[in-house]
SEKOLVO-800810 format. One record per residue: residue number from 1; residue in one letter; y, x negated, z negated of N, C-alpha, C in turn. Coordinates in Angstrom, 3 decimals, always signed. Each point is the difference from the previous one (the first is absolute). Layout:
+-----+------+----------+----------+----------+----------+----------+----------+----------+----------+----------+
:  nr : rest :       nY :       nX :       nZ :      caY :      caX :      caZ :       cY :       cX :       cZ :
+-----+------+----------+----------+----------+----------+----------+----------+----------+----------+----------+
: NUM :    a :        Y :        X :        Z :        Y :        X :        Z :        Y :        X :        Z :
...
+-----+------+----------+----------+----------+----------+----------+----------+----------+----------+----------+
This chain:
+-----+------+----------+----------+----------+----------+----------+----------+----------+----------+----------+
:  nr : rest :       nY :       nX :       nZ :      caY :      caX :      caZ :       cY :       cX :       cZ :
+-----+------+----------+----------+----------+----------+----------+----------+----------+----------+----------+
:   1 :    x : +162.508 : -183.649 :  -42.527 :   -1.324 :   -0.567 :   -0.130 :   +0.006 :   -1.457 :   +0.449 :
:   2 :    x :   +0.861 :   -0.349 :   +1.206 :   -0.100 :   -1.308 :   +0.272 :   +0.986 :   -0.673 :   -0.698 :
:   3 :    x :   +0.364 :   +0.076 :   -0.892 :   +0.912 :   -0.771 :   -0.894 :   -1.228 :   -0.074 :   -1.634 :
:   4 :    x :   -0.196 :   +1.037 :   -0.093 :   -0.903 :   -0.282 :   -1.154 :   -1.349 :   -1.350 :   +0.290 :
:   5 :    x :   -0.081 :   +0.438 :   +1.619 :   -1.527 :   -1.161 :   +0.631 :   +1.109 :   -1.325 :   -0.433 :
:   6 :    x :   +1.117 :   -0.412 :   +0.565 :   +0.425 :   -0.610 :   +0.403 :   +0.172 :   -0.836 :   -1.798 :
:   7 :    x :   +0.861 :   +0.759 :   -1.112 :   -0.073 :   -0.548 :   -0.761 :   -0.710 :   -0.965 :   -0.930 :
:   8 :    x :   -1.898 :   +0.556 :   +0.537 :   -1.007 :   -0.723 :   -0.943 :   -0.146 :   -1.447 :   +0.848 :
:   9 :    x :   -0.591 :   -0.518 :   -0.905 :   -0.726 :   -1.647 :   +0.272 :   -1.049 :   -0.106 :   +1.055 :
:  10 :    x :   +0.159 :   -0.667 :   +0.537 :   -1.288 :   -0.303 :   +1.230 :   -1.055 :   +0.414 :   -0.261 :
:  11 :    x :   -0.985 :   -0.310 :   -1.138 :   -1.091 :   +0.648 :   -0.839 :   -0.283 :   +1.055 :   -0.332 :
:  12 :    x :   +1.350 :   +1.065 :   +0.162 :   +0.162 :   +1.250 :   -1.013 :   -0.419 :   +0.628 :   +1.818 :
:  13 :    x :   +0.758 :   -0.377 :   +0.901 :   -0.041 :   +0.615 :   +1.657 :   -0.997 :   -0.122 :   +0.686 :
:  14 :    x :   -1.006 :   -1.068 :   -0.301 :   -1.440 :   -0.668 :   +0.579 :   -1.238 :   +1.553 :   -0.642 :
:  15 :    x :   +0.525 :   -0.449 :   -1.143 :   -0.753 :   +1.175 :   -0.761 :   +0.614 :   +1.615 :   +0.420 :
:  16 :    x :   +1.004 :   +0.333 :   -0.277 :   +0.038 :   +1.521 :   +0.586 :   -0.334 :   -0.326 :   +1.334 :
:  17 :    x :   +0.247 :   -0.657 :   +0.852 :   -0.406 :   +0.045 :   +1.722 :   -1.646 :   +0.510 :   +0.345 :
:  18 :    x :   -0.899 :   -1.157 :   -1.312 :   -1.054 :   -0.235 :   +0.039 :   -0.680 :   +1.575 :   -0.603 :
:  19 :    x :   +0.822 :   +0.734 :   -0.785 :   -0.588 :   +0.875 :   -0.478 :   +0.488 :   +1.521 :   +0.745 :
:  20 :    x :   +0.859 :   -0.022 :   +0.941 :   +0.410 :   +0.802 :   +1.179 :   -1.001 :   +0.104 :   +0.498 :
:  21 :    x :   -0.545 :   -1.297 :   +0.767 :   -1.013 :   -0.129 :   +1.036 :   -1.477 :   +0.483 :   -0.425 :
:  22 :    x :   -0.187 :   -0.442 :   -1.353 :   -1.442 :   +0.384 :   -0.513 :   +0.219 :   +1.318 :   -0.078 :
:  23 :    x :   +1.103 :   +1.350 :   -0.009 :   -0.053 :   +1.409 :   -0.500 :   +0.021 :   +0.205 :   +1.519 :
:  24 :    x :   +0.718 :   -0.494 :   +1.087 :   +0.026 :   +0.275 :   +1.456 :   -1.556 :   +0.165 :   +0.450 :
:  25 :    x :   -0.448 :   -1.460 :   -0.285 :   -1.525 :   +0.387 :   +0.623 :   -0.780 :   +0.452 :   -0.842 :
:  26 :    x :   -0.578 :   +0.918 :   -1.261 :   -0.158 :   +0.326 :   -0.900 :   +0.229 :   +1.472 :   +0.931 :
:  27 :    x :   +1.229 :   -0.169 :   +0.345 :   +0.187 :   +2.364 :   +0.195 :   -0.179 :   -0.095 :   +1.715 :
:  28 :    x :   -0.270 :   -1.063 :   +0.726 :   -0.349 :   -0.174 :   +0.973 :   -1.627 :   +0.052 :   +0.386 :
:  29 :    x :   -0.702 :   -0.358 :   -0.722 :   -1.408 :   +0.048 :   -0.338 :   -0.193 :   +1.240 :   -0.049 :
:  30 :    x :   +0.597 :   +0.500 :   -1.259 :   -0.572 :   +1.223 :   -0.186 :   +0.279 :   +1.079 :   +1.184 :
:  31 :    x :   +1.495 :   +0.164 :   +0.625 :   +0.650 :   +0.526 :   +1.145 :   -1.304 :   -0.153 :   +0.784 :
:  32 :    x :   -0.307 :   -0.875 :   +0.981 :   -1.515 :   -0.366 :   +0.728 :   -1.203 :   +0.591 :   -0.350 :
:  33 :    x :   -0.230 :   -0.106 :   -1.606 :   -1.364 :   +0.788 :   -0.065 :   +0.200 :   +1.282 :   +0.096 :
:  34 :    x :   +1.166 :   +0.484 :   -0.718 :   +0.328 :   +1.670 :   +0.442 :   +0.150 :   +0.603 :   +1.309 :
:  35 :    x :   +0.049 :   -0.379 :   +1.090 :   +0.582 :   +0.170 :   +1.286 :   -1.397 :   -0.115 :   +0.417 :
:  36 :    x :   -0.768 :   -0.988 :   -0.162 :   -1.628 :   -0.081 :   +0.108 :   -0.730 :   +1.188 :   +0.039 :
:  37 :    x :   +0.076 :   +0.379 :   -1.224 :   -0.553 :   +1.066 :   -0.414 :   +0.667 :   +1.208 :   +0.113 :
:  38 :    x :   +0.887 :   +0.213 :   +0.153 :   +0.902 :   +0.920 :   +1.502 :   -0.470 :   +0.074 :   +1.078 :
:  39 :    x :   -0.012 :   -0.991 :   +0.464 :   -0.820 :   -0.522 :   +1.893 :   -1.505 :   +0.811 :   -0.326 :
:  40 :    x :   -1.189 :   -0.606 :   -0.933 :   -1.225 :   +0.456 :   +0.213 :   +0.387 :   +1.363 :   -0.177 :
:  41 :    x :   +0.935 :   +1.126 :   -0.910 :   +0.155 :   +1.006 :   -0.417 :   +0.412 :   +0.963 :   +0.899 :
:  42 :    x :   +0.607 :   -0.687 :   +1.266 :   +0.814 :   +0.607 :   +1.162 :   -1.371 :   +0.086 :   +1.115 :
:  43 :    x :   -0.984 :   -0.895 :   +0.242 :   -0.762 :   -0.458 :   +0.871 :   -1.179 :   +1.429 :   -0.635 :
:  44 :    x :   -0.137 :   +0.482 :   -1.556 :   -1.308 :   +0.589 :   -0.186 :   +0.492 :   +1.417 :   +0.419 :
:  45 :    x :   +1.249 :   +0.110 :   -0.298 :   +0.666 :   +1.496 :   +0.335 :   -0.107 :   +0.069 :   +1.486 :
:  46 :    x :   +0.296 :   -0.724 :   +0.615 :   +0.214 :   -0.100 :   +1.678 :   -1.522 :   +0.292 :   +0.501 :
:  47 :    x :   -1.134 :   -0.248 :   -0.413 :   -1.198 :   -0.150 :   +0.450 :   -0.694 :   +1.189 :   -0.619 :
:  48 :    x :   +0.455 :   +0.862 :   -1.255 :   -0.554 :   +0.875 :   -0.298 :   +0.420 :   +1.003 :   +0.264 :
:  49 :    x :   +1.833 :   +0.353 :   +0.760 :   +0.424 :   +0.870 :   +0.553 :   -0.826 :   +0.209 :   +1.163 :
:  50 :    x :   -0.251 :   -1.488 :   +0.529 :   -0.204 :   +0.402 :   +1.778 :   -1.970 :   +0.574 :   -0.305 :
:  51 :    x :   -0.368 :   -0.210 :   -0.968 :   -1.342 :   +0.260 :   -0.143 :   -0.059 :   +2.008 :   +0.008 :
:  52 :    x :   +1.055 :   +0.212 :   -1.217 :   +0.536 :   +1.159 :   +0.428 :   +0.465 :   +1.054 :   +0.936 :
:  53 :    x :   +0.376 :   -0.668 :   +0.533 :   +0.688 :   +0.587 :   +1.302 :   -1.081 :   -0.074 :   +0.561 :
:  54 :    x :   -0.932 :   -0.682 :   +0.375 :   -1.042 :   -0.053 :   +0.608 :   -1.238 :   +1.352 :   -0.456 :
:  55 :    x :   -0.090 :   -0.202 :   -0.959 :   -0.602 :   +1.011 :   -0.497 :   +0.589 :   +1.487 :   +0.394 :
:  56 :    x :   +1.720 :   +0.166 :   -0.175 :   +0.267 :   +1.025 :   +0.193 :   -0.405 :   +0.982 :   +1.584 :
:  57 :    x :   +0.147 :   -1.477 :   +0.939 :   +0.171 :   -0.286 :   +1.577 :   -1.672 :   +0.594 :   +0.112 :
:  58 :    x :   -1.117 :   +0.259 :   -0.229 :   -0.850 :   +0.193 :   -0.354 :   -0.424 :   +1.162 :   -0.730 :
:  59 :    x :   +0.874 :   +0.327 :   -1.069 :   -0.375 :   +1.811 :   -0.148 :   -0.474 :   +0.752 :   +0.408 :
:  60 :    x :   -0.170 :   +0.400 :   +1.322 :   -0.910 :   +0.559 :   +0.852 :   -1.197 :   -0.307 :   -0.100 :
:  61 :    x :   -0.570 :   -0.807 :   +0.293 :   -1.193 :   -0.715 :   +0.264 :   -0.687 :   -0.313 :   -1.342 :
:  62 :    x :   +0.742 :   -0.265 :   -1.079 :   -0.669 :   -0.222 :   -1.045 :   -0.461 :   +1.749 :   -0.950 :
:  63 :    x :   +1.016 :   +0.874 :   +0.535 :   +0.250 :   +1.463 :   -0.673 :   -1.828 :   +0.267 :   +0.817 :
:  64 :    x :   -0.270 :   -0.383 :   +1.478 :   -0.778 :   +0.266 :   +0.513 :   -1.192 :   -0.556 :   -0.329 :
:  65 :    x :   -0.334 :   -1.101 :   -1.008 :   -1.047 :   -0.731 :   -0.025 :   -0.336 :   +0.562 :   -1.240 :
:  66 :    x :   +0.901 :   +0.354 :   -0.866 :   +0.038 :   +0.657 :   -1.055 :   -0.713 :   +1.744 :   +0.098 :
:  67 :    x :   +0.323 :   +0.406 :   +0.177 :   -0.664 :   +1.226 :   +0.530 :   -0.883 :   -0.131 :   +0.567 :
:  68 :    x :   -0.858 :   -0.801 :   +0.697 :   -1.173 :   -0.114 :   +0.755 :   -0.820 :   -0.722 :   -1.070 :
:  69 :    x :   +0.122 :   -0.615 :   -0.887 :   -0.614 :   -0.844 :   -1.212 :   -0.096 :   +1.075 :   -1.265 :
:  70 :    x :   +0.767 :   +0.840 :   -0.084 :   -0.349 :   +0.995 :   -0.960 :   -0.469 :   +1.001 :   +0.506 :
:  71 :    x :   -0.096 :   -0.110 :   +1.512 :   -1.038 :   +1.331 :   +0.405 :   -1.612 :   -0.584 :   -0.279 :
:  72 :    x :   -0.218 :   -0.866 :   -0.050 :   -1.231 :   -0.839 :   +0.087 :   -0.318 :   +0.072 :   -1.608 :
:  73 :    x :   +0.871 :   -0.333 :   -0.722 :   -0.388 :   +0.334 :   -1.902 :   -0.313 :   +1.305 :   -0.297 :
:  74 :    x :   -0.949 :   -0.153 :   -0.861 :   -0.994 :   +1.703 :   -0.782 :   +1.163 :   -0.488 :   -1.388 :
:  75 :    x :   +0.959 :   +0.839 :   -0.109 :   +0.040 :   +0.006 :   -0.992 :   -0.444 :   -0.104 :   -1.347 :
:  76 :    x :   -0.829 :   +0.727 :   -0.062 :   -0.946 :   +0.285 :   -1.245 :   -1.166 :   -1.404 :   -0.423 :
:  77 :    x :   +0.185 :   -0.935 :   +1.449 :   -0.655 :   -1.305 :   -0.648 :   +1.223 :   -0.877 :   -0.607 :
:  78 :    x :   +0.643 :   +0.229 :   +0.408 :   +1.088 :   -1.187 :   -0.704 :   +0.240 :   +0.009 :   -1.538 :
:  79 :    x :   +0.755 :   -1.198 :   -0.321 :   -0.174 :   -0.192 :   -1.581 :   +0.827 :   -0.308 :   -0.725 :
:  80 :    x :   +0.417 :   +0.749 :   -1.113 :   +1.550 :   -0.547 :   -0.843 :   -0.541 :   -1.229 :   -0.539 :
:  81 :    x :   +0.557 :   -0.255 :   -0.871 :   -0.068 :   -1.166 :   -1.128 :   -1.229 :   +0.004 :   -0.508 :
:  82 :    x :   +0.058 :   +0.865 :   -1.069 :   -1.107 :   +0.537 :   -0.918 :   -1.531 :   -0.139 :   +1.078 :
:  83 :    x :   +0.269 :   +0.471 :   +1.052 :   -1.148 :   +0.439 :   +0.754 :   -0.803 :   -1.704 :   +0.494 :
:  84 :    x :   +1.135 :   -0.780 :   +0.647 :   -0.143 :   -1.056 :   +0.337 :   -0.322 :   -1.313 :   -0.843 :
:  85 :    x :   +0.585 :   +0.520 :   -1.341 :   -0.505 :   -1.009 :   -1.382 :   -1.510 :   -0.036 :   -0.436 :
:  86 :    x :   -0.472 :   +1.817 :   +0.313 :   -1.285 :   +0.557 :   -0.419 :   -1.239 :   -0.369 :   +1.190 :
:  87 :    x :   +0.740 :   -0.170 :   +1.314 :   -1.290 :   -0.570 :   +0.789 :   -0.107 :   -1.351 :   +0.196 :
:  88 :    x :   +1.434 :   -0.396 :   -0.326 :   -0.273 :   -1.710 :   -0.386 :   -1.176 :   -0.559 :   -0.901 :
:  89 :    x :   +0.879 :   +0.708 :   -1.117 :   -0.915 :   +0.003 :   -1.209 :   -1.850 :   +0.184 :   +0.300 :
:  90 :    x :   +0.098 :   +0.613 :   +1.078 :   -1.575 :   +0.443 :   -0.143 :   -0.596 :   -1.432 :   +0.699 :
:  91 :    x :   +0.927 :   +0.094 :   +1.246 :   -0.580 :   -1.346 :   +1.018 :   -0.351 :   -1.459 :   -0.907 :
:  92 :    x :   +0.770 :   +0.239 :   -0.970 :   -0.009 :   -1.334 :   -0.861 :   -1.163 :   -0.180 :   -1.066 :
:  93 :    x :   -0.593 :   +1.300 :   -0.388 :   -0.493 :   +0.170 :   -1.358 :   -1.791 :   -1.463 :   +0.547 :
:  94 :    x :   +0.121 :   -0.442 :   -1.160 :   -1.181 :   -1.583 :   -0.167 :   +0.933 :   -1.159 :   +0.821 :
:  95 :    x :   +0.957 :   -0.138 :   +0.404 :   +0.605 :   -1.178 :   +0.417 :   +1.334 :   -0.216 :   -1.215 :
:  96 :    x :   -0.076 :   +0.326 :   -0.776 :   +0.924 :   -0.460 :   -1.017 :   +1.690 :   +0.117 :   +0.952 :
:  97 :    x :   +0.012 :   -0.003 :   +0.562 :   +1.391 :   +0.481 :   +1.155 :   +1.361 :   +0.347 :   -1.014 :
:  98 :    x :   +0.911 :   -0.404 :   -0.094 :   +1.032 :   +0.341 :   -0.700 :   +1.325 :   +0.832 :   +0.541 :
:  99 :    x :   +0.077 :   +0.935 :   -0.133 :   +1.175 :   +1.076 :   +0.902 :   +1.378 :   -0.238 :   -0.916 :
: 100 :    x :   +0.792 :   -0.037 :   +0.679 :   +1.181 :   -0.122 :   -0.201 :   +1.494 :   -0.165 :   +1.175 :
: 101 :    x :   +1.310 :   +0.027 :   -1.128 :   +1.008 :   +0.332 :   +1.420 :   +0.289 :   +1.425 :   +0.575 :
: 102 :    x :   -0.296 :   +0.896 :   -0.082 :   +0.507 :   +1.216 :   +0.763 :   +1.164 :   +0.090 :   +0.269 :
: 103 :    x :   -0.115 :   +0.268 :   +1.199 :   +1.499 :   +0.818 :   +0.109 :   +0.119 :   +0.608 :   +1.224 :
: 104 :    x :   +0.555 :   +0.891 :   +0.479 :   +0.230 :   +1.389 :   +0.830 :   +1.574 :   -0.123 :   +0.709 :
: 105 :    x :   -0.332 :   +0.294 :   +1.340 :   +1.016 :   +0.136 :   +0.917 :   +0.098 :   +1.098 :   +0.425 :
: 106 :    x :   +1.147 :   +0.577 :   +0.108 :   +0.301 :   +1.503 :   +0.509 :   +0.672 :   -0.142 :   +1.268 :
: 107 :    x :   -0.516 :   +0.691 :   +0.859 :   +0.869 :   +0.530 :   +1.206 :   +0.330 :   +1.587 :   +0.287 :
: 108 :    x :   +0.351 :   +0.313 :   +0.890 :   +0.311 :   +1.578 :   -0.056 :   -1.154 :   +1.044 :   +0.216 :
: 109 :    x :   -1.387 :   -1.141 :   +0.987 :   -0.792 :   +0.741 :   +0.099 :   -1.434 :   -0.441 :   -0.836 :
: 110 :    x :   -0.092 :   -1.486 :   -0.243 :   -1.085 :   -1.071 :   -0.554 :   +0.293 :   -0.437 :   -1.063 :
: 111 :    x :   -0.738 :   -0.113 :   -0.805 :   -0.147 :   -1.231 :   -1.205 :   -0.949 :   -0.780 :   -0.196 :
: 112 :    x :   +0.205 :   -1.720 :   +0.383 :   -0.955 :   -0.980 :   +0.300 :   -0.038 :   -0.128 :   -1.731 :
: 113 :    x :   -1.156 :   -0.183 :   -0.825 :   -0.344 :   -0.545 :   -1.712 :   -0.954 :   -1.298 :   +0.849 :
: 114 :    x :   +1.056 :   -0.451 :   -0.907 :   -0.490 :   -2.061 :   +0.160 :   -0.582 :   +0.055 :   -1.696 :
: 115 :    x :   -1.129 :   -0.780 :   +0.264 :   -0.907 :   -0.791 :   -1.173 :   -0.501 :   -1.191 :   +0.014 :
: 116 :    x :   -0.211 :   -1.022 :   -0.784 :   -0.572 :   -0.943 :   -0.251 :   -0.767 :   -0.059 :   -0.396 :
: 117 :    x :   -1.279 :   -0.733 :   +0.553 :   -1.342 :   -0.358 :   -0.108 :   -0.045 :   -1.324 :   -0.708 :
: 118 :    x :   -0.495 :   -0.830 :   -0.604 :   -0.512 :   -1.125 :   -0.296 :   -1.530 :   -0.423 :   -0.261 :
: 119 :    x :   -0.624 :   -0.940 :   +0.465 :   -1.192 :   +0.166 :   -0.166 :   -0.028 :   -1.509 :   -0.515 :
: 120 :    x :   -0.588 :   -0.539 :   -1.219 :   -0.346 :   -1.515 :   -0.373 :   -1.359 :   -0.759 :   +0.125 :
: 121 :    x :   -0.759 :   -0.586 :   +0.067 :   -0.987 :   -0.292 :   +0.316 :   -0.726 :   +0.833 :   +0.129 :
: 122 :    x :   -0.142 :   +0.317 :   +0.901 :   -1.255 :   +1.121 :   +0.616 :   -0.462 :   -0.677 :   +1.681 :
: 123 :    x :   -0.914 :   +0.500 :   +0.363 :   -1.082 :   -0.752 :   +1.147 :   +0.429 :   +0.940 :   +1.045 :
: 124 :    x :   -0.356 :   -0.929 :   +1.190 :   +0.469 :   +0.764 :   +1.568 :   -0.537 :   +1.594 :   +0.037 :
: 125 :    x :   -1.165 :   +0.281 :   -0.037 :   -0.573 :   +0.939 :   +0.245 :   +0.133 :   +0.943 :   -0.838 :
: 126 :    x :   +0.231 :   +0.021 :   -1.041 :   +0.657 :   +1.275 :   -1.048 :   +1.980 :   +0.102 :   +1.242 :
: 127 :    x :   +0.531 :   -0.827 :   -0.080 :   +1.008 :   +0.009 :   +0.526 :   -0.106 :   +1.051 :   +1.960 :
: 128 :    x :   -0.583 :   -0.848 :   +0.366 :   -0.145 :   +0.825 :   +1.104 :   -0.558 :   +1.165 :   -0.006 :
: 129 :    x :   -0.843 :   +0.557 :   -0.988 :   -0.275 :   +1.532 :   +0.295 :   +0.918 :   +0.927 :   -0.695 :
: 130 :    x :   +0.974 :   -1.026 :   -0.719 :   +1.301 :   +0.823 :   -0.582 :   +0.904 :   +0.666 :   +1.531 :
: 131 :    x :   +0.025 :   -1.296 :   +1.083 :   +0.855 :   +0.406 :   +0.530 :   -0.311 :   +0.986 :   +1.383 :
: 132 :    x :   -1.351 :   -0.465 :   -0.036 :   -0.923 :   +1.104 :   +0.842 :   -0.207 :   +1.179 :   -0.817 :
: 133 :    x :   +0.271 :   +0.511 :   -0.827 :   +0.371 :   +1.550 :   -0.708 :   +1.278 :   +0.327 :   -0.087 :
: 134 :    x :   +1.182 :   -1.113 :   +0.440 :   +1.368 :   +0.579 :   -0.519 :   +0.442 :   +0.064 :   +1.547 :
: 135 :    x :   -1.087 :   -0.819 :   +1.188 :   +0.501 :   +0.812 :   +1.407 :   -0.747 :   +0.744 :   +0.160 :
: 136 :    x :   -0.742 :   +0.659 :   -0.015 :   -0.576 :   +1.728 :   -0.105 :   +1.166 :   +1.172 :   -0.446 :
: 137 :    x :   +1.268 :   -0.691 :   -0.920 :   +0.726 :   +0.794 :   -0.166 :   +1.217 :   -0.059 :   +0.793 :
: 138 :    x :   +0.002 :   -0.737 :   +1.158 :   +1.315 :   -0.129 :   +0.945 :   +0.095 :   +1.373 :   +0.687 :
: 139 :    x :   +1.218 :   +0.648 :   +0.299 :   +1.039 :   -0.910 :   -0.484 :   +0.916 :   +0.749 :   -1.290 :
: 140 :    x :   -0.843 :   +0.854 :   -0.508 :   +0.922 :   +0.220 :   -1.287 :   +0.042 :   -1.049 :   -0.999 :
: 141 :    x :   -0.845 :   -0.855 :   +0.095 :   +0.017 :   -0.876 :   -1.292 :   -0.694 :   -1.503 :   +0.722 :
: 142 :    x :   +1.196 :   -1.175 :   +0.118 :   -0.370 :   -1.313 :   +0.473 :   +0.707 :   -1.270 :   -0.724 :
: 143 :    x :   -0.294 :   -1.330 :   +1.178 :   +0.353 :   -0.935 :   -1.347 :   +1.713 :   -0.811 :   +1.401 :
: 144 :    x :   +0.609 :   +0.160 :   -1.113 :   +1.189 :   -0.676 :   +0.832 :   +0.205 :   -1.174 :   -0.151 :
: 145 :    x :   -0.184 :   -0.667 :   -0.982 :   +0.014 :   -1.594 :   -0.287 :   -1.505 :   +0.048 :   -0.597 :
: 146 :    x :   -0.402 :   -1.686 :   +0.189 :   -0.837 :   -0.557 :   -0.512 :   -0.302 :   -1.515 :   -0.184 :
: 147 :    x :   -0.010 :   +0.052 :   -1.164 :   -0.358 :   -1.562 :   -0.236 :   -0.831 :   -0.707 :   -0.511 :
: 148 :    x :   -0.925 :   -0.615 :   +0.410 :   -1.523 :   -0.628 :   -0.799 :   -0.120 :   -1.520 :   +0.050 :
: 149 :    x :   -0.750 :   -0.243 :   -0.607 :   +0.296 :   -2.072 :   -0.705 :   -1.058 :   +0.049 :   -0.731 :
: 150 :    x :   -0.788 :   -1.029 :   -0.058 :   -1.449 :   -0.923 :   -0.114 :   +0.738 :   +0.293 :   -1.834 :
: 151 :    x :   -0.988 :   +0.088 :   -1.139 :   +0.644 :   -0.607 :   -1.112 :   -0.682 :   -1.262 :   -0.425 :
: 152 :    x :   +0.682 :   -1.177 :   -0.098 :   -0.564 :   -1.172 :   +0.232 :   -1.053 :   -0.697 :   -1.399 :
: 153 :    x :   +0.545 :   +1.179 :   -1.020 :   -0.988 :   +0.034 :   -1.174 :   -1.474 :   +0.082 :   -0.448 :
: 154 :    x :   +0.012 :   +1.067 :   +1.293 :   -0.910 :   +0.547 :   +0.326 :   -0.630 :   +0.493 :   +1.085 :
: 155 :    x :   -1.232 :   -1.397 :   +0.376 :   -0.185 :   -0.043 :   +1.495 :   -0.261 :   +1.112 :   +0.294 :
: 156 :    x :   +0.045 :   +0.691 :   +1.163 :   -0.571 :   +1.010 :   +0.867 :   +0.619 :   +1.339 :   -0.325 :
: 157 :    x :   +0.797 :   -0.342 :   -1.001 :   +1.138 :   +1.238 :   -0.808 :   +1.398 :   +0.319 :   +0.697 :
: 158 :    x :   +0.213 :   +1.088 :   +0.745 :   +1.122 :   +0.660 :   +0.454 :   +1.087 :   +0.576 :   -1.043 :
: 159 :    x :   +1.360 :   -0.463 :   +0.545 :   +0.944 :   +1.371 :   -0.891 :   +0.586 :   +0.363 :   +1.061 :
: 160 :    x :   +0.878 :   +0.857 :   -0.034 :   +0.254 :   +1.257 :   +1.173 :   +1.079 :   +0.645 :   -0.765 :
: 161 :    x :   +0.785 :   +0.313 :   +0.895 :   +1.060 :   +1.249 :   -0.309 :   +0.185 :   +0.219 :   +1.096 :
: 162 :    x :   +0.006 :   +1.311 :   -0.226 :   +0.342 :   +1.120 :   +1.421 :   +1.226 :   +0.805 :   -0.369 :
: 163 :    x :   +0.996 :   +0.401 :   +0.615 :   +0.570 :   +1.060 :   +0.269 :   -0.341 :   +1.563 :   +0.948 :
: 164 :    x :   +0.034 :   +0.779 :   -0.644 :   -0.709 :   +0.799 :   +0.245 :   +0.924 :   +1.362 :   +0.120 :
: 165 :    x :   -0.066 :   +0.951 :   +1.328 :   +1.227 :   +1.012 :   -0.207 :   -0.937 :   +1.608 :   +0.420 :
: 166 :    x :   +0.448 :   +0.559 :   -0.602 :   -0.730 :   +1.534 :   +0.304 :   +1.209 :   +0.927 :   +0.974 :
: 167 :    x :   -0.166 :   +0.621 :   +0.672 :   +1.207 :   +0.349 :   +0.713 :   -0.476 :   +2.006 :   -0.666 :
: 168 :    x :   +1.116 :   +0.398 :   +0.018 :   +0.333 :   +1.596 :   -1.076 :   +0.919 :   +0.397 :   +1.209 :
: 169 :    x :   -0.203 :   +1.606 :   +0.524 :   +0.743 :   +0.474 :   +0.808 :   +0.455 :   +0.820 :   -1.048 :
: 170 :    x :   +1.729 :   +0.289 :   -0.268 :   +0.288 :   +0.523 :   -0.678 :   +0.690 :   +1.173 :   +0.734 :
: 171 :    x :   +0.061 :   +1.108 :   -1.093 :   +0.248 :   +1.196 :   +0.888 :   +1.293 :   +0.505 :   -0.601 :
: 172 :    x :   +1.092 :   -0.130 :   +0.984 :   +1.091 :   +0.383 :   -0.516 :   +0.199 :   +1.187 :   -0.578 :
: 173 :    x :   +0.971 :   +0.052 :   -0.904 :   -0.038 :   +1.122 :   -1.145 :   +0.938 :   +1.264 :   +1.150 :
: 174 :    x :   -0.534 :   +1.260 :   -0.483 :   +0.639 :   +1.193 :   +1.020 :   +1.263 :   +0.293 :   -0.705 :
: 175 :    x :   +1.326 :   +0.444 :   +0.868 :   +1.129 :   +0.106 :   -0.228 :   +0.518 :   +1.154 :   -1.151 :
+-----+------+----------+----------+----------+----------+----------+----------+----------+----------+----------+
């Protein structure tokens, strides 16, 4: 190899040198951003193990809060999907309210059904007796996110989206 460098013209060596160096820092760059994103990748695992472990470290206490929180639920008020779409639906009916988004989380003993609310220009007071009828239904059915903003189109006009979750005690199937 150093006889082949050696053979070319000053020009021919400036240039391969020059084009060594541009592929060096070229796979050096990239080397850096990969290792980067290694580092944040090492740092989210490290923080979600120990979140884990934490949780596990805790089993007790949470097995216990758990059982004391479903001794407190009537079954028979809680609400699947269907159930939670249908009293949405009702809370909403003359506010034009738009439902959408479902979706359902399973655990071994619960299933939280998340929904989306949207509300577009509509006035404070239709809004607030929405949400003064949807806490009458705590805590089988509440709002976990919420977000509301002036619409600037239309003075004195609210839009709104809520997240909204019904909690379902599910009853494990017999062996």
């Amino acid at each position: 190899m150093k006889s082949f460098f050696n053979t070319k013209t000053m020009r021919e060596r400036v240039l391969m040198t020059a084009c060594m160096l541009i592929a060096v820092v070229w796979w050096g760059s990239s080397l850096l951003g990969r290792s980067r994103v290694l580092q944040v990748d090492w740092r989210s695992s490290n923080m979600e193990l120990d979140e884990q472990q934490n949780w596990l470290k805790n089993k007790a206490q949470v097995d216990q809060r758990m059982t004391k929180i479903t001794a407190q639920l009537d079954p028979k008020r809680t609400l699947n999907a269907s159930e939670a779409f249908a009293e949405i639906d009702r809370l909403t009916q003359g506010m034009h309210g738009e439902i959408g988004q479902q979706r359902t989380e399973r655990t071994e003993n619960f299933a939280m059904n998340n929904l989306q609310v949207t509300f577009r220009r509509i006035g404070f007071e239709p809004l607030l007796k929405f949400y003064k009828e949807l806490s009458l239904k705590a805590p089988y059915l509440g709002i976990d996110k919420c977000s509301i903003s002036v619409d600037r189109a239309a003075p004195g006009q609210i839009n709104a989206v809520f997240q909204i979750y019904s909690v379902e005690i599910v009853r494990p199937s017999a062996p």
